[in-house]
C-alpha angles and dihedrals in degrees: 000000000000099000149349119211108184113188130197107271085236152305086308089072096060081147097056123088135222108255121203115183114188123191104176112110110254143158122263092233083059090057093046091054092057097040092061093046086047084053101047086044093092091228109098129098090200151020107282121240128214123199109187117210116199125183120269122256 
């Protein structure tokens, strides 16, 4: 599993966010990246928010 993208079922939703899960091993620098570009892109409703999951132990 590489990824999830969960969209909104449809207009009726207008409240419900995109939600994007990623599980490959990356660099922070490398999120950052894509979350600037995902910024600059013109499509989001609202700031994007990144939770970062590391192994335990």
């Amino acid at each position: 599993l590489e990824s999830i993208v969960q969209h909104a079922a449809g207009p009726e939703t207008a409240l419900q966010k995109t939600v994007i899960l990623v599980t490959h091993e990356t660099t922070e620098a490398a999120v950052r990246k894509a979350v600037e570009g995902i910024t600059k892109d013109g499509h989001l409703t609202d700031k994007p928010q990144v939770i970062r999951i590391e192994r335990a132990g």
